[in-house]
KOLROKOL-704992 format. One record per atom (N, C-alpha, C): residue number from 1; residue in one letter; atom name; x, y, z. Coordinates in Angstrom, 2 decimals, decimal comma, padded with zeros to 5 digits. Layout:
% residues N
<loro seq="NUM" type="A" atom="CA" x="X" y="Y" z="Z"/>
...
//
This chain:
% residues 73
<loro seq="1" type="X" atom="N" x="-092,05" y="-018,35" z="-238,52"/>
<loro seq="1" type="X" atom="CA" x="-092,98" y="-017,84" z="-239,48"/>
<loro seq="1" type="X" atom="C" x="-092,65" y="-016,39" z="-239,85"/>
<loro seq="2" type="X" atom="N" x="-092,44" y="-015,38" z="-239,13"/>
<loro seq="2" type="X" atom="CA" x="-091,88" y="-014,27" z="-239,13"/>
<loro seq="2" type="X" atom="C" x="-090,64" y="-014,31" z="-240,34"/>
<loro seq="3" type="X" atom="N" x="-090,00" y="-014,77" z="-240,40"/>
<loro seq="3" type="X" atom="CA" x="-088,75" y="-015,48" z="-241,41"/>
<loro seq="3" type="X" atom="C" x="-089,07" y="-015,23" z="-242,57"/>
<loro seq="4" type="X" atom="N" x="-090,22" y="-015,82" z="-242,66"/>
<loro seq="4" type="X" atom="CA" x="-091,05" y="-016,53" z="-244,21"/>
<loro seq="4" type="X" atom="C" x="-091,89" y="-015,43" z="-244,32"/>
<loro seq="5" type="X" atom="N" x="-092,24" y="-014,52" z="-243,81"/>
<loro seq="5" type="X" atom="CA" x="-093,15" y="-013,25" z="-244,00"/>
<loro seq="5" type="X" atom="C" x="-092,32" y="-012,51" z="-244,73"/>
<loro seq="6" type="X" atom="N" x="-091,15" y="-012,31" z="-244,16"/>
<loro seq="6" type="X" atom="CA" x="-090,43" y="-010,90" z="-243,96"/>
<loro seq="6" type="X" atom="C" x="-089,74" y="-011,65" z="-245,26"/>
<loro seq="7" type="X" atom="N" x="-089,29" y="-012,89" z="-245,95"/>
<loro seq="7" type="X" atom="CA" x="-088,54" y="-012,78" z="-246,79"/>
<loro seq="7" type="X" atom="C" x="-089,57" y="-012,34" z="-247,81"/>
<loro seq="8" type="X" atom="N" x="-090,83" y="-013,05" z="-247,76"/>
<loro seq="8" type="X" atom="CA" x="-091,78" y="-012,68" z="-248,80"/>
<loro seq="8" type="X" atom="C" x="-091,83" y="-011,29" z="-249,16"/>
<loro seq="9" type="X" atom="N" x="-092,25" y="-010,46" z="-248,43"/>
<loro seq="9" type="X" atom="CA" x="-092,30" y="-009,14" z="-248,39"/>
<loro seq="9" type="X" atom="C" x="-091,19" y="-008,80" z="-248,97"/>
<loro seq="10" type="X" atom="N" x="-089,66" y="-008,88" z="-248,75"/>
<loro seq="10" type="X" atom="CA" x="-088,70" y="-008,20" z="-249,46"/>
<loro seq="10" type="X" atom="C" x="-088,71" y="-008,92" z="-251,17"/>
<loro seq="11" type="X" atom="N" x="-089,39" y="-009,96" z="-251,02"/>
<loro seq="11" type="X" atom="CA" x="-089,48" y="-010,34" z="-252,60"/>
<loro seq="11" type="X" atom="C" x="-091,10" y="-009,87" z="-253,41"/>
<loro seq="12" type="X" atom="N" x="-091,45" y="-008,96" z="-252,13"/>
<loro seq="12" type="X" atom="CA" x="-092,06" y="-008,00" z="-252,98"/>
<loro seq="12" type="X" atom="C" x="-093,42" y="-009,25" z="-253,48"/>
<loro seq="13" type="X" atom="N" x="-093,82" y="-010,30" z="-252,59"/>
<loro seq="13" type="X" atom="CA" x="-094,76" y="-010,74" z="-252,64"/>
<loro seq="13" type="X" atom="C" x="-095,78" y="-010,51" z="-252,19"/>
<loro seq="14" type="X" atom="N" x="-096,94" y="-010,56" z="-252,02"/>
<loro seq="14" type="X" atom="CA" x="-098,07" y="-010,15" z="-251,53"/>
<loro seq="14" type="X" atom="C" x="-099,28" y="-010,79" z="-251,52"/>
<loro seq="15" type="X" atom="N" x="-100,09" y="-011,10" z="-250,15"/>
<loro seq="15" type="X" atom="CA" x="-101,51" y="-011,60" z="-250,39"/>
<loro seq="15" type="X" atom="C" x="-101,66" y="-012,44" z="-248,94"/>
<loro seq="16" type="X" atom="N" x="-102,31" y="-013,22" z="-249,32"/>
<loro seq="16" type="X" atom="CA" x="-102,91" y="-013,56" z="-247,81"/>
<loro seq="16" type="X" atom="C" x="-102,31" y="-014,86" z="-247,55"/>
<loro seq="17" type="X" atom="N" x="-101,35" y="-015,67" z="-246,30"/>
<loro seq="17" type="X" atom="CA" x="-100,78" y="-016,83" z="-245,93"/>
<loro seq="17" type="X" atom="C" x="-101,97" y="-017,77" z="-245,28"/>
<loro seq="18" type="X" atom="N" x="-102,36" y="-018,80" z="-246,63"/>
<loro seq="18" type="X" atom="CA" x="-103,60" y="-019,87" z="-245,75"/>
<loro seq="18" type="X" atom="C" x="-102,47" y="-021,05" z="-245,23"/>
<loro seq="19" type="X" atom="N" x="-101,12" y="-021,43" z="-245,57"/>
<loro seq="19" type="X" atom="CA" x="-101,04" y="-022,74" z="-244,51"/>
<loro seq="19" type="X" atom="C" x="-099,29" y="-022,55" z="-244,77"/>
<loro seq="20" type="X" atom="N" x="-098,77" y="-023,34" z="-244,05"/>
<loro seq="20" type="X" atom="CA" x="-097,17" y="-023,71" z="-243,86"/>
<loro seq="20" type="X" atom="C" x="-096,83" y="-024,90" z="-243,41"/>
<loro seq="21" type="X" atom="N" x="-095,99" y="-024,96" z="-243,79"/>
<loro seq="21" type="X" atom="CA" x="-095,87" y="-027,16" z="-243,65"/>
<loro seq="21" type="X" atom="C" x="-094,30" y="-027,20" z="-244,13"/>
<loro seq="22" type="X" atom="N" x="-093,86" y="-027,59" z="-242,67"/>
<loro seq="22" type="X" atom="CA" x="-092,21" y="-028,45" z="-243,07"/>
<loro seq="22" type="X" atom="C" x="-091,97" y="-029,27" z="-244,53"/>
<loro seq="23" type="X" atom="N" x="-090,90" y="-029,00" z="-245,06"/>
<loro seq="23" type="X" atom="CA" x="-090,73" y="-030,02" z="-245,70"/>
<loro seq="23" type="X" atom="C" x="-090,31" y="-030,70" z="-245,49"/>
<loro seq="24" type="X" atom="N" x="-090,25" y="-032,62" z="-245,17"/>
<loro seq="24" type="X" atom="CA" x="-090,02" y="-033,58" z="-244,90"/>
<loro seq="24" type="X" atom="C" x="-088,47" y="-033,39" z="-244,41"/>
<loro seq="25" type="X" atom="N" x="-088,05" y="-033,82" z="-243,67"/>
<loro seq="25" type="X" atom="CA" x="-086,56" y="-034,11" z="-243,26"/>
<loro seq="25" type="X" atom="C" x="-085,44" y="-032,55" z="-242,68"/>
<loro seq="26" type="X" atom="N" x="-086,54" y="-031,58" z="-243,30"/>
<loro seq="26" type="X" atom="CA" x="-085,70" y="-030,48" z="-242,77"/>
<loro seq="26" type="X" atom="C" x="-086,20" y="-029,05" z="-241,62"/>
<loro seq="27" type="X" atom="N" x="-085,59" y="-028,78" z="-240,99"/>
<loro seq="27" type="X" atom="CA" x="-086,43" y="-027,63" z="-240,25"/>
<loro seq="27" type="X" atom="C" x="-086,33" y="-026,02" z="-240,58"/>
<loro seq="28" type="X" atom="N" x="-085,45" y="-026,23" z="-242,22"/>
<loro seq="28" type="X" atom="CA" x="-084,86" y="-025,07" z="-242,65"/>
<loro seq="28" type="X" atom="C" x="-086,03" y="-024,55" z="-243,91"/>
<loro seq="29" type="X" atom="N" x="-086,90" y="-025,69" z="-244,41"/>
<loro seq="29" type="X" atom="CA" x="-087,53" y="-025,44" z="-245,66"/>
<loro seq="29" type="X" atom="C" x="-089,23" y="-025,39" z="-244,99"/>
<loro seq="30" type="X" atom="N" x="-090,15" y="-024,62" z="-245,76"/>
<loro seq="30" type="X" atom="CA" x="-091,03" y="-025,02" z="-246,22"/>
<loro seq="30" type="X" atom="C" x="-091,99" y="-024,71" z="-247,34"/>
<loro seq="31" type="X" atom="N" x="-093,03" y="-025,72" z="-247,12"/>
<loro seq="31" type="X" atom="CA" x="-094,47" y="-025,49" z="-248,32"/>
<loro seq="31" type="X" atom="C" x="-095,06" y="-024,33" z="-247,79"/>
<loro seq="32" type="X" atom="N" x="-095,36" y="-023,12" z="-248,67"/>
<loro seq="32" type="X" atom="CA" x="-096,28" y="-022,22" z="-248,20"/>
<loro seq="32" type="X" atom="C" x="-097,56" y="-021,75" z="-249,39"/>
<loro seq="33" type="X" atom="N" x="-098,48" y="-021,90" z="-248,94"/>
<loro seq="33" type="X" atom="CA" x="-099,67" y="-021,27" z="-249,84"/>
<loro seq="33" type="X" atom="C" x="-099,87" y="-019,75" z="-249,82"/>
<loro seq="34" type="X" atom="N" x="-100,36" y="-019,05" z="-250,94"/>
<loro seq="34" type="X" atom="CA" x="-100,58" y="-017,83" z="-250,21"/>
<loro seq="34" type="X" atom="C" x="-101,94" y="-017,92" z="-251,65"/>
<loro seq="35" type="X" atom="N" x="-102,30" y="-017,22" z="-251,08"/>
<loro seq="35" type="X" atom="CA" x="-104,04" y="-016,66" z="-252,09"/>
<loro seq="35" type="X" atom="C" x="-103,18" y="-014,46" z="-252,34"/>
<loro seq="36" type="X" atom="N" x="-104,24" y="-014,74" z="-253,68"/>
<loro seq="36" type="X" atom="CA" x="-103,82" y="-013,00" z="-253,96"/>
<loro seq="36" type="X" atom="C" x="-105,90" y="-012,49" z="-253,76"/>
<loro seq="37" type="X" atom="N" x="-105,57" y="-011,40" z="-254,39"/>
<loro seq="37" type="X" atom="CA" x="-107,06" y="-010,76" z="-253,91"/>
<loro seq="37" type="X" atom="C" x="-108,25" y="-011,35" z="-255,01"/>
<loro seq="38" type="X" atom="N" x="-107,71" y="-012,06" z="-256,11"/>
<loro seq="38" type="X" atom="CA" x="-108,70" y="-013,09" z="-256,24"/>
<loro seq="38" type="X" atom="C" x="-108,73" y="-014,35" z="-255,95"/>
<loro seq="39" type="X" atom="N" x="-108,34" y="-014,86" z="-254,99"/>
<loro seq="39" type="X" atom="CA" x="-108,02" y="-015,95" z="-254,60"/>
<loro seq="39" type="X" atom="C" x="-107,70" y="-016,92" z="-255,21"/>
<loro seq="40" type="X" atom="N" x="-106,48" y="-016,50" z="-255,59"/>
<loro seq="40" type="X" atom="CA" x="-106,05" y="-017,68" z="-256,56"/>
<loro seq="40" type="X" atom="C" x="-104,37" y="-017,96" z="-256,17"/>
<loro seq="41" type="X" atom="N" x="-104,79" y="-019,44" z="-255,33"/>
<loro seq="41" type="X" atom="CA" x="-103,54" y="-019,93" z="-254,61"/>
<loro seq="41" type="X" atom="C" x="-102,21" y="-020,38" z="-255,25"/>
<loro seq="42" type="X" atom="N" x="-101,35" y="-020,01" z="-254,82"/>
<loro seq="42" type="X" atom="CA" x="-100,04" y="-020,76" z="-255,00"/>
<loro seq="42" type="X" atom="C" x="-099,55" y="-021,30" z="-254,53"/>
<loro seq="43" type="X" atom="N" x="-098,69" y="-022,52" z="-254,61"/>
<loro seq="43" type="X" atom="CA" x="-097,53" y="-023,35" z="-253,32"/>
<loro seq="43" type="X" atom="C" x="-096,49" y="-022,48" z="-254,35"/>
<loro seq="44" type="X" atom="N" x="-095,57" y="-022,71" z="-252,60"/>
<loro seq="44" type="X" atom="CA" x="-094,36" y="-022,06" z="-253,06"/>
<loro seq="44" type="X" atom="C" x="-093,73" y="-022,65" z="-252,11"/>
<loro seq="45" type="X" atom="N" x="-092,28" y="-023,06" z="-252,55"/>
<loro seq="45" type="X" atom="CA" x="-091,44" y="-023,87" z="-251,42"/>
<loro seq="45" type="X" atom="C" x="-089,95" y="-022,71" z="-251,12"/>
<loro seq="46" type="X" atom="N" x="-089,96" y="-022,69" z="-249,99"/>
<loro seq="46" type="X" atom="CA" x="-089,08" y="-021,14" z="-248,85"/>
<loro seq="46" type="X" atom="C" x="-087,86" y="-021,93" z="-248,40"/>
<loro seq="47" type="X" atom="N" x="-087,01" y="-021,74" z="-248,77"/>
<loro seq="47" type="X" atom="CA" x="-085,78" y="-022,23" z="-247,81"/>
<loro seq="47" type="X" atom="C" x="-085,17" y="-021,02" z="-247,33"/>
<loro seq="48" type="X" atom="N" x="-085,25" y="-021,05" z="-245,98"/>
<loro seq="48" type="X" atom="CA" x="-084,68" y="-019,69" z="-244,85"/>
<loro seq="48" type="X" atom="C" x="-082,91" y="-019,89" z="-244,99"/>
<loro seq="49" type="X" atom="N" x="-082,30" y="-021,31" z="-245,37"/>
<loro seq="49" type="X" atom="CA" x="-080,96" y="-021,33" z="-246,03"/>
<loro seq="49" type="X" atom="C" x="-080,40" y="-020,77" z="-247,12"/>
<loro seq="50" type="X" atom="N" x="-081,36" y="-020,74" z="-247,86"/>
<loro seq="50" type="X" atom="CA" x="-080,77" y="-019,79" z="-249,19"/>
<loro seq="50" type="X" atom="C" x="-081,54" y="-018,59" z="-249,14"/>
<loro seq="51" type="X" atom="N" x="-082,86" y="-018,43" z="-248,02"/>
<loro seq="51" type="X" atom="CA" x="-083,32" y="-017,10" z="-248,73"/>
<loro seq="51" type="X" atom="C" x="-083,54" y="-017,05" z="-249,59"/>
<loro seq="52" type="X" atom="N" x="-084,47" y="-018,09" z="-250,15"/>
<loro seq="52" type="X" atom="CA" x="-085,52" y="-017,57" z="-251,31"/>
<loro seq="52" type="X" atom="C" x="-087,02" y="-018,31" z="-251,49"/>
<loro seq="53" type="X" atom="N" x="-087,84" y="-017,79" z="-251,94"/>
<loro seq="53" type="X" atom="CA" x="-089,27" y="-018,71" z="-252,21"/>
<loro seq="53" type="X" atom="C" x="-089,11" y="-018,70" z="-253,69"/>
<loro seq="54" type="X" atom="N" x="-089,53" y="-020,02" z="-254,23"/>
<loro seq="54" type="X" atom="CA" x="-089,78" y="-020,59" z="-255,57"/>
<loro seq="54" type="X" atom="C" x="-091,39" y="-020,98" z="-255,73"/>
<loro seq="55" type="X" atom="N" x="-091,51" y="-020,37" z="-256,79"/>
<loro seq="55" type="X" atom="CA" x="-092,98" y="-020,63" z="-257,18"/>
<loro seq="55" type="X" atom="C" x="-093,17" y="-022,13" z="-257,65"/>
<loro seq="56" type="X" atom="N" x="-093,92" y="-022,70" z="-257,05"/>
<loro seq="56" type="X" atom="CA" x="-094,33" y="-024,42" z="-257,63"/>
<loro seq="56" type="X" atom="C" x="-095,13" y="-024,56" z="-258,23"/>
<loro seq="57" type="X" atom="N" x="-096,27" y="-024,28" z="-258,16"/>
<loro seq="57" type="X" atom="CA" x="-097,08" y="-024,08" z="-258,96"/>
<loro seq="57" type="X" atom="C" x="-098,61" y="-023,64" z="-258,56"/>
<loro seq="58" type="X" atom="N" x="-099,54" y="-023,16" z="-259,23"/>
<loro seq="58" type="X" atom="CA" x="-100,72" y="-022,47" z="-258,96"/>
<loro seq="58" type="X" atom="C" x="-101,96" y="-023,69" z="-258,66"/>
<loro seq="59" type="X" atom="N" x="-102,12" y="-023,43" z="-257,40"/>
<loro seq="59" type="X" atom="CA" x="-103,38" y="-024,65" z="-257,01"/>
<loro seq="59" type="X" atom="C" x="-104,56" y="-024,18" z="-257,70"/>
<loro seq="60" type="X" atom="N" x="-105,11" y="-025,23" z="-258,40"/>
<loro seq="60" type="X" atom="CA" x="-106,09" y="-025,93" z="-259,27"/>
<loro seq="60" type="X" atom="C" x="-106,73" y="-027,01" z="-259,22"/>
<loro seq="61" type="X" atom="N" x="-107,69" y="-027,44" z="-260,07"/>
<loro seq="61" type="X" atom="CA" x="-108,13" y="-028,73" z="-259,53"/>
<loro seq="61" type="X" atom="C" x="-107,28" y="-029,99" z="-260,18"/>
<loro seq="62" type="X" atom="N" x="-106,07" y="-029,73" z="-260,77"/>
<loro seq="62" type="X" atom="CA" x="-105,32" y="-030,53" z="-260,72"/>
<loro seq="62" type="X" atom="C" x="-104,17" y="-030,91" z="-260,13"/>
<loro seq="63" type="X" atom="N" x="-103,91" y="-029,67" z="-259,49"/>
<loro seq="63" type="X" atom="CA" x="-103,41" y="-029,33" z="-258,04"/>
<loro seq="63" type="X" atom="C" x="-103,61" y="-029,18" z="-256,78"/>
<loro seq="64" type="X" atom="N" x="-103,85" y="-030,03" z="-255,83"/>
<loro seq="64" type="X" atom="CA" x="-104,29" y="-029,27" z="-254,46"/>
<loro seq="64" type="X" atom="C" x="-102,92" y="-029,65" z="-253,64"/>
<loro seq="65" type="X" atom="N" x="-103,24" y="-028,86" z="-252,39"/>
<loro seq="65" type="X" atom="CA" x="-102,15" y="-029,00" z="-251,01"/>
<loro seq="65" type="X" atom="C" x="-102,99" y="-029,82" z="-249,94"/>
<loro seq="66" type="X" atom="N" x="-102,17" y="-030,85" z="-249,65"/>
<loro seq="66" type="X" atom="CA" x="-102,69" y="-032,12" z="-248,45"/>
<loro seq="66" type="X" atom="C" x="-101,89" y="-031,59" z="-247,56"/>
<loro seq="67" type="X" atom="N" x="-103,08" y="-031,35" z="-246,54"/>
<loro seq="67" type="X" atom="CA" x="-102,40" y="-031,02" z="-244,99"/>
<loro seq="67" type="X" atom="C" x="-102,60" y="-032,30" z="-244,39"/>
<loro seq="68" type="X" atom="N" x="-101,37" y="-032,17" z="-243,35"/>
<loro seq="68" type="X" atom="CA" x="-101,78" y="-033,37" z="-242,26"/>
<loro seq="68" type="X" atom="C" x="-102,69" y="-033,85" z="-241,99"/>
<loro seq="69" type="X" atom="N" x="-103,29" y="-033,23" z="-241,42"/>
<loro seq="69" type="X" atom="CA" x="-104,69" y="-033,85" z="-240,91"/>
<loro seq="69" type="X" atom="C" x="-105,69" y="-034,34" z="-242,01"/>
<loro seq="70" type="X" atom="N" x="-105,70" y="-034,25" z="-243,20"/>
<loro seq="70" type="X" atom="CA" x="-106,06" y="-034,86" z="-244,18"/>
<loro seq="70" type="X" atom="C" x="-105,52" y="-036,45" z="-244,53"/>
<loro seq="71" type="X" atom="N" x="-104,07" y="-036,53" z="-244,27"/>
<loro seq="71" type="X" atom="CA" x="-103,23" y="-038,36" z="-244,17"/>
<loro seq="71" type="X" atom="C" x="-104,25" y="-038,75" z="-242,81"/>
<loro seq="72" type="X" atom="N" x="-104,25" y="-038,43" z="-242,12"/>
<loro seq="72" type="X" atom="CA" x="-104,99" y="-039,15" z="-240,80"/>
<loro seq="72" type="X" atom="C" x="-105,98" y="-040,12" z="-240,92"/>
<loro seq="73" type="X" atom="N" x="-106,88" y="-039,73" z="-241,72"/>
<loro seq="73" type="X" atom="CA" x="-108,26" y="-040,16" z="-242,52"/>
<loro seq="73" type="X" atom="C" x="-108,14" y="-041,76" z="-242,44"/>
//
């Protein structure tokens, strides 16, 4: 997690980390949310292989993020 902070920060991102989640099949990528100071979330998918986060898109109500424990159900 430290990884995914510190790249954020040098990309000069900012705001608060609500969740992190592997992406399927790899231990190099993941999904990360972050909220800014109006709370208005983003996914963004981090690969620590290339060193970089890509913006996916802004959670909305036509957007949300399913955590695990939500498939369980």
């Amino acid at each position: 997690m430290m990884k995914i902070i510190g790249l954020f920060r040098k990309e000069g991102f900012k705001g608060e980390y609500d969740s992190f989640q592997h992406v399927s099949g790899t231990d190099r990528e993941f999904f990360v949310v972050m909220s800014n100071e109006q709370e208005i979330k983003t996914l963004f998918r981090v690969s620590l292989t290339l060193n970089a986060a890509e913006c996916q898109y802004v959670l909305d109500d036509k957007h949300t993020f399913v955590t695990e424990d939500a498939d369980a159900s």
